[in-house]
C-alpha angles and dihedrals in degrees: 000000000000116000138205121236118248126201130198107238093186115300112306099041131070118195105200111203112222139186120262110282101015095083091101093033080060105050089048093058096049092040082057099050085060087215101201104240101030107137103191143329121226122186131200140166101298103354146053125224112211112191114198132196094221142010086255097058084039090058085046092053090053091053097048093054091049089065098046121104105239092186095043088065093047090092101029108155105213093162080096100081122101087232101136114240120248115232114222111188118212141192113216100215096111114163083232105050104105085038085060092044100060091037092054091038081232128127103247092231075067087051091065102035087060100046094044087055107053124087122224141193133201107256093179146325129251138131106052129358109277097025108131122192107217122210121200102067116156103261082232092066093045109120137152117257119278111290084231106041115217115251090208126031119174114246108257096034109149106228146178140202138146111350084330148096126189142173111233107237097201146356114293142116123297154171105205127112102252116220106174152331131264129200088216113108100216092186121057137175100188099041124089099259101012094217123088096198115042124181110285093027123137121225143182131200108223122197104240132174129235115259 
């Protein structure tokens, strides 16, 4: 049986270290054993933060991690669940588009017909609030950030980088390919949560025309 690694951050946090792909797989899996004193869980890219309320609680997570199969969660299938998927409709006018293409060796009219048909889901949440990672991306579209990061990009920008794609929630510097626009206002003071994507949500990118 494979295991994770699991890290002491001070004495009422564990920070278990995954494989790629498996963060959200994890927290589900910890959510669902309802351990008594866990304060939060937290997933990233390649690791889960487990918050306790005590050292006690903090002993009875690593054991739990111990026991659970690593290798078991690489290949979890979550597309299985009855949440509704959230539309997000994009205009495919990104400034990096034909830069994406070439460097893909796609048409960009492939670009977005890839894009547009996968289906994504939100792995976690970082940057900035409102900023969902979204798992799911085509492997012919996978490619590392921009070599010279933006120091504005416009909020609802529709990016990619890595394994990801995000919407950008509000102006601020990055250093994803940017493929398009969207209307949808992922991040959201005066709505009940504010984010729109939240972990575990799944989303599709839907072609959309200016108006």
């Amino acid at each position: 049986m494979s295991r994770a690694n699991v890290l002491d951050v001070g004495p009422l946090a564990r920070l278990v270290e995954v494989a790629p792909g498996t963060a959200a797989a994890w927290a589900a899996v910890l959510r669902a054993d309802d351990i008594a004193g866990v304060v939060d869980i937290v997933p990233a890219a390649r690791t889960v933060l487990v918050r306790c309320a005590d050292r006690s609680t903090a002993a009875r997570v690593s054991s739990r991690v111990s026991h659970i199969d690593a290798s078991a969660l690489r290949h979890v299938d979550r597309d299985d669940d009855d949440r509704a998927v959230v539309e997000i409709p994009v205009v495919y006018d990104g400034d990096d588009l034909d830069d994406v293409a070439r460097a893909t060796g796609l048409e960009p009219s492939d670009v977005i017909a890839r894009h547009s048909g996968s289906s994504f889901r939100v792995d976690f949440c970082g940057f900035a609030p409102g900023f969902a990672y979204l798992a799911g991306l085509d492997e012919g579209l996978w490619l590392p950030r921009r070599s010279t990061p933006r120091t504005r990009v416009p909020a609802g920008s529709v990016a990619i980088a890595s394994e990801y794609s995000a919407v950008y929630p509000g102006v601020s510097p990055g250093g994803w390919h940017l493929l398009g626009t969207t209307s949808a206002r992922v991040w959201d003071t005066d709505r009940d949560p504010p984010a729109l994507l939240e972990p575990g949500t799944k989303v599709k990118f839907v072609r959309s025309v200016a108006p």
